[in-house]
C-alpha positions as CSV (number, residue, x, y, z in Angstrom):
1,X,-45.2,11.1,-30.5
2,X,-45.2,7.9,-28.2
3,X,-43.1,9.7,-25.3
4,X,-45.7,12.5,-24.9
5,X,-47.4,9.8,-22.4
6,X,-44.9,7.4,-21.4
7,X,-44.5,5.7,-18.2
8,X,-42.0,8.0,-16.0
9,X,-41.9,10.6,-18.6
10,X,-40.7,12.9,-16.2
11,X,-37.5,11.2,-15.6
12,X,-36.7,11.0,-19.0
13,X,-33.7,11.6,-21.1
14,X,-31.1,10.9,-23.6
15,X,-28.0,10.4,-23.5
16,X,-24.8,10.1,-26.0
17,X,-22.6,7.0,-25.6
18,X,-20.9,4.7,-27.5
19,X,-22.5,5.5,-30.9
20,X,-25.8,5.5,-29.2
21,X,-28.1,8.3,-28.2
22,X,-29.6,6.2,-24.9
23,X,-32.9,6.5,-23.6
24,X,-32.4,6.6,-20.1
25,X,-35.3,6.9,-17.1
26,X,-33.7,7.9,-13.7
27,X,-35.5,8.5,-10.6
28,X,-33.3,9.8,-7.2
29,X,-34.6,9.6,-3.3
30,X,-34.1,12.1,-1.4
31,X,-31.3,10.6,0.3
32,X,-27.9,11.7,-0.4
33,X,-26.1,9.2,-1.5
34,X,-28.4,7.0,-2.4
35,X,-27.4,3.2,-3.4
36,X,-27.7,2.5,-7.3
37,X,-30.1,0.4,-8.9
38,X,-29.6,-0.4,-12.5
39,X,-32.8,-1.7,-14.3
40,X,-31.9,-3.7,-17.6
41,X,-34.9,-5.3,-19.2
42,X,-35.5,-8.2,-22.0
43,X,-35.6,-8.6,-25.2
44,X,-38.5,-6.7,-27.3
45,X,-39.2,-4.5,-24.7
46,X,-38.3,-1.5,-22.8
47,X,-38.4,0.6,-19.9
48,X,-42.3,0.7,-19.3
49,X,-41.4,-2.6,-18.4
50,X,-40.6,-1.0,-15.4
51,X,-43.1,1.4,-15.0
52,X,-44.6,0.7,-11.5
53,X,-41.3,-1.2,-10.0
54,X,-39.5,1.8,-10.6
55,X,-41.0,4.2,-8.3
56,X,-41.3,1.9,-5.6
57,X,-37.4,1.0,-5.6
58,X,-36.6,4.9,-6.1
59,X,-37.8,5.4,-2.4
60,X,-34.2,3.8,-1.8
61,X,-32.4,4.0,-4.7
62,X,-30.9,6.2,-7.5
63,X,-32.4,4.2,-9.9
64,X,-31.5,4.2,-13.5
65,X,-34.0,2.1,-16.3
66,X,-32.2,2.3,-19.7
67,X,-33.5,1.3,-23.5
68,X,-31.4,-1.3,-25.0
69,X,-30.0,-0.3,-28.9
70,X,-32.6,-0.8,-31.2
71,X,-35.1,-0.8,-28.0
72,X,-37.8,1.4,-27.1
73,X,-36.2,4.9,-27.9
74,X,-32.7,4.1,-28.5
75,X,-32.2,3.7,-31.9
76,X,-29.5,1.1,-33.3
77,X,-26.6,2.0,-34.9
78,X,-26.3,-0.2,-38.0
79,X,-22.9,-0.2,-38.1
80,X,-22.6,-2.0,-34.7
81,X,-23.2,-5.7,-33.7
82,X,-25.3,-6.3,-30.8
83,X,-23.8,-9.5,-29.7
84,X,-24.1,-9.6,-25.9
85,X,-19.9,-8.9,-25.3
86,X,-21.0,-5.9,-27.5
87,X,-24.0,-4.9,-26.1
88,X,-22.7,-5.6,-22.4
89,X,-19.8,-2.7,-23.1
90,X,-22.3,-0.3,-24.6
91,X,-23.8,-0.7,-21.0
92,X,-20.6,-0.3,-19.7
93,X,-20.0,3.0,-21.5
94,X,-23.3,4.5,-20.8
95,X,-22.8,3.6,-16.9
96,X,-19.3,5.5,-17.2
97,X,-20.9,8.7,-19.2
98,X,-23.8,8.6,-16.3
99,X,-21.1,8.4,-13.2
100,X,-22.9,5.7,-12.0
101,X,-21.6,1.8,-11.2
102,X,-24.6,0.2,-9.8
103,X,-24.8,-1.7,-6.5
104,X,-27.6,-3.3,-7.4
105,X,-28.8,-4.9,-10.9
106,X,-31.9,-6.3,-11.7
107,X,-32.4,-7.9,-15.1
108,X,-35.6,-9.5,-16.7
109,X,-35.2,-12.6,-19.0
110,X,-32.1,-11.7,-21.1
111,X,-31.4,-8.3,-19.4
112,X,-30.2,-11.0,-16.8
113,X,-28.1,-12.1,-19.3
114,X,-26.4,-8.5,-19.8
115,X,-26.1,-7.9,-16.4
116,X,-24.5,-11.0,-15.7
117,X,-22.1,-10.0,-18.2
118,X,-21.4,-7.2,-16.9
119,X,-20.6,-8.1,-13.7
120,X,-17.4,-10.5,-14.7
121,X,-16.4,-8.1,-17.1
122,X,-15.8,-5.5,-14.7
123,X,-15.1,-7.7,-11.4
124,X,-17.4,-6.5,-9.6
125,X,-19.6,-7.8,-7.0
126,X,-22.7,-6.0,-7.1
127,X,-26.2,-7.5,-5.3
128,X,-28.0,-9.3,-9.1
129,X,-31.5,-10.1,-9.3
130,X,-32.2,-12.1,-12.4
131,X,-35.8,-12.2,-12.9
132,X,-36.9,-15.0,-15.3
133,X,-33.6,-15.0,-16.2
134,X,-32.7,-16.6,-19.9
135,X,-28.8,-17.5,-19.0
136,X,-28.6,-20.7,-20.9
137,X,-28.8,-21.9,-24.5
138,X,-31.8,-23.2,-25.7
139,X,-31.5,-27.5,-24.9
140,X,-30.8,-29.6,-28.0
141,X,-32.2,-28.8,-31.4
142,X,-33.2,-25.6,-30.8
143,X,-30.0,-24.7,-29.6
144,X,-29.0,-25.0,-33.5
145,X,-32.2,-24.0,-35.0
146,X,-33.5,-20.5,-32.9
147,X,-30.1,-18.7,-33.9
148,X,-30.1,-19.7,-37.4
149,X,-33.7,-18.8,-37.9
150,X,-33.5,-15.3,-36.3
151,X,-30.7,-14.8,-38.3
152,X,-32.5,-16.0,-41.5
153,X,-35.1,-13.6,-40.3
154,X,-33.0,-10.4,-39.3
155,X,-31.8,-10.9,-43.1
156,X,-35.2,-10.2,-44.6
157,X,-36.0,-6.4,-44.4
158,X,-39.7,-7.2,-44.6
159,X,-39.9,-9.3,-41.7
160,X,-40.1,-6.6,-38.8
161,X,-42.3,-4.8,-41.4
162,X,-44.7,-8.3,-41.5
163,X,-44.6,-8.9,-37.7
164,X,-45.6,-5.5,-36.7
165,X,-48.7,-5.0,-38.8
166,X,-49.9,-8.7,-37.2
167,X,-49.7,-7.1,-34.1
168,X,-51.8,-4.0,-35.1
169,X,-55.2,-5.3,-33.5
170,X,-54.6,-4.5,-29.5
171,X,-56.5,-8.1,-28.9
172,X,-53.6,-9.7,-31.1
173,X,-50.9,-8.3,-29.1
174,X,-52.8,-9.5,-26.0
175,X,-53.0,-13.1,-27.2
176,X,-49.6,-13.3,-28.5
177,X,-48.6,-11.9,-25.0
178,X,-50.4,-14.6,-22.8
179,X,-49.6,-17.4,-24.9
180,X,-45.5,-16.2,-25.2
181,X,-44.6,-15.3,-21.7
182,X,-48.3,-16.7,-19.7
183,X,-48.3,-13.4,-17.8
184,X,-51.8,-11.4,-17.8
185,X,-51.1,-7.6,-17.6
186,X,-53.4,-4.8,-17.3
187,X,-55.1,-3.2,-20.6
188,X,-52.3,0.0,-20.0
189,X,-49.3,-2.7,-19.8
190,X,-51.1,-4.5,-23.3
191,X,-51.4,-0.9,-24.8
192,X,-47.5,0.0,-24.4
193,X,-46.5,-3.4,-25.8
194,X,-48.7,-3.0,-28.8
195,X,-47.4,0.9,-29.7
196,X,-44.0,-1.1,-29.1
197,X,-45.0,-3.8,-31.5
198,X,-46.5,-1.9,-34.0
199,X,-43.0,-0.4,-34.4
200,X,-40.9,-2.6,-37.2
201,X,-38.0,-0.7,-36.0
202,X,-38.3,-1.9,-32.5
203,X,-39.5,-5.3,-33.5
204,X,-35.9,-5.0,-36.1
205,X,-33.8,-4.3,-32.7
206,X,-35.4,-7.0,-31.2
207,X,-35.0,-9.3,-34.1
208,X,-31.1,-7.9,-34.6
209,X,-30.7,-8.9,-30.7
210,X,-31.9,-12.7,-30.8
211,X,-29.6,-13.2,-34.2
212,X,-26.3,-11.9,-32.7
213,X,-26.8,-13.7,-29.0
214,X,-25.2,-16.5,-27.8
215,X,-25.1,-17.8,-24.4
216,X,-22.4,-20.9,-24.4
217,X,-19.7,-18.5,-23.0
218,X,-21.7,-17.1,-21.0
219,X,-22.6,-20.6,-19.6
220,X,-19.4,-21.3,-18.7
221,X,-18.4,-18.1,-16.9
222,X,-21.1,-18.7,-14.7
223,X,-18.8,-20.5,-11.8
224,X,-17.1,-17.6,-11.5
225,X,-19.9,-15.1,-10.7
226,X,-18.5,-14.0,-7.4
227,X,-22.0,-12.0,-6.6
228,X,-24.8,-12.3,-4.2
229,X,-26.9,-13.9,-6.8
230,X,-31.1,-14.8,-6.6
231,X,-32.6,-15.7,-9.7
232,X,-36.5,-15.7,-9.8
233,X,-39.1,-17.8,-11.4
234,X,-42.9,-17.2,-12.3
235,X,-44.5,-20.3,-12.0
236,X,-46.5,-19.5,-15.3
237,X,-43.7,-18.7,-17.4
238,X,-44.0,-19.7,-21.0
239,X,-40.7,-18.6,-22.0
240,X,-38.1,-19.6,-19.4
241,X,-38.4,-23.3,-18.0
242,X,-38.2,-23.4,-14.1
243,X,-35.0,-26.2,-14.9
244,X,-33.2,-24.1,-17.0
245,X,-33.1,-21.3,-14.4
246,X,-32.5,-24.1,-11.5
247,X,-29.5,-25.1,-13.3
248,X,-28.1,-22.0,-14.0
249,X,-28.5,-21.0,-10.3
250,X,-26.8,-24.4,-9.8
251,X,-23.8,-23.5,-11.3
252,X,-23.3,-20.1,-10.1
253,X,-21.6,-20.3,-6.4
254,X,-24.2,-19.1,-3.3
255,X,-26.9,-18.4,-5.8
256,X,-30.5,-18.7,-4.4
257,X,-33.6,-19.6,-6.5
258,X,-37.3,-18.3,-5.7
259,X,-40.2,-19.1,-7.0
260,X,-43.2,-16.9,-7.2
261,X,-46.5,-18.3,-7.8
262,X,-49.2,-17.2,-10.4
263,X,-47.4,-15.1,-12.4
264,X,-45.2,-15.6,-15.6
265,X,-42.3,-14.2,-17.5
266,X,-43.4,-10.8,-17.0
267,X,-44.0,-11.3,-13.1
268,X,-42.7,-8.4,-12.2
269,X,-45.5,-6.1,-14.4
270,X,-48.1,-8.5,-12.9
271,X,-47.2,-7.9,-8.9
272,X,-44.6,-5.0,-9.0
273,X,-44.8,-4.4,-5.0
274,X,-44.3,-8.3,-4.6
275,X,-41.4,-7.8,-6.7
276,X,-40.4,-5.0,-5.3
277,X,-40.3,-7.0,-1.9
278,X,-38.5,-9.8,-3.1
279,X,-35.1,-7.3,-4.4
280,X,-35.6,-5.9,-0.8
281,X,-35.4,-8.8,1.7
282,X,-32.4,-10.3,-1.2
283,X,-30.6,-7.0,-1.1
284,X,-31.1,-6.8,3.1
285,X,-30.1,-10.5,3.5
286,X,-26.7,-10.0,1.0
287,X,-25.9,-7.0,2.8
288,X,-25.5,-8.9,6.2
């Protein structure tokens, strides 16, 4: 019912791999050849995240936006963790099914995360935009605490089933948006996150993602991300702190940090053509 008007409906489809039937979004240039692009967004949301970036990076690009499991329109498979090893070579599957190994990735918040992943997996050195990227642990206590209670929630069945009917009223999902990620989208961006959160078996995915992922390893693998890296900051972001992503640029070798002003976790919903700039001079400047 929800994909009769989604964002890039057109360029929809799914796609077996892996256990999963994929919802995948892919838009090609008309250049042959084209570069790929592989969109790979955060946690509790999906590829409308990407619905006006998309189109503007398909000028150049072959550009693939996938649905995480448990995401959006790909539906989990319960039999399957979704620990970020896991979930990384899932990716790594669907990429193989699609014949496509992207030579640029661009992930939002832990989609960074993933593609990160990803990337020293495989050994490759693919272009990576992370854009308020969530690479590190959370600091101190909540380091111990946040995994332990999302995993005290994912073991409730009623609490995806709770969350989603507090976010039936539109103007709920609005204010839980501001005051989580202190981006202000448009009433259509608002409208797709509240069918999305409205959904307790999207907010279950989401809820199944946080309780399986840990970042420590991923922490210290960082020194040997061999990519041209930038990793972006909104300066209103509520979720990521600018330090966290300062010092995870810090530790990966030639990385380059940018910060872009009045916007927050979601910058790249708020100003997708000044987004869409940013990936262009970074992929130019890598390239040289």
């Amino acid at each position: 019912m929800e994909g009769r008007d989604w964002p890039n409906r057109d360029s929809s489809r799914f796609v077996e791999a892996d256990t999963y039937r994929w919802h995948v979004q892919e838009m090609v240039p008309d250049a042959e050849n084209a570069p790929v692009c592989l969109l790979i967004h955060g946690t509790g949301a999906a590829t409308h995240s990407w619905r006006d970036v998309m189109p503007i990076l398909a000028k150049t690009y072959r550009v693939i936006a996938i649905d995480l499991p448990g995401h959006g329109f790909t539906k989990p498979s319960h039999a399957r963790r979704v620990s970020l090893p896991q979930m990384t070579a899932s990716v790594g599957v669907l990429l193989e099914e699609l014949g496509a190994k992207p030579d640029v990735i661009i992930g939002h918040s832990a989609g960074a995360a993933i593609g990160v992943q990803l990337l020293l997996d495989n050994g490759w050195n693919t272009a990576l935009v992370g854009l308020n990227p969530a690479l590190l642990p959370f600091p101190g206590l909540a380091a111990k605490l946040f995994p332990t209670l999302a995993k005290i929630l994912f073991t409730n069945p009623f609490v995806s089933r709770i969350f989603a009917r507090m976010m039936r009223s539109p103007s709920e999902v609005d204010r839980f948006m501001r005051k989580s990620t202190g981006s202000t989208i448009d009433r259509a961006g608002v409208d797709l996150y509240h069918r999305l959160l409205t959904r307790s078996g999207h907010c279950d995915g989401a809820i199944r993602m946080m309780a399986s992922w840990e970042l420590e390893e991923l922490q210290r693998r960082l020194p040997r991300l061999s990519s041209h890296t930038v990793l972006v900051h909104g300066s209103l972001d509520n979720a990521i702190p600018k330090s966290a992503i300062k010092q995870a640029c810090a530790l990966i070798p030639g990385c380059v940090f940018e910060e872009v002003k009045n916007v927050g976790h979601l910058a790249h919903e708020e100003q997708p053509e000044q987004i869409a700039d940013l990936i262009a001079a970074f992929v130019a400047g890598s390239s040289e």
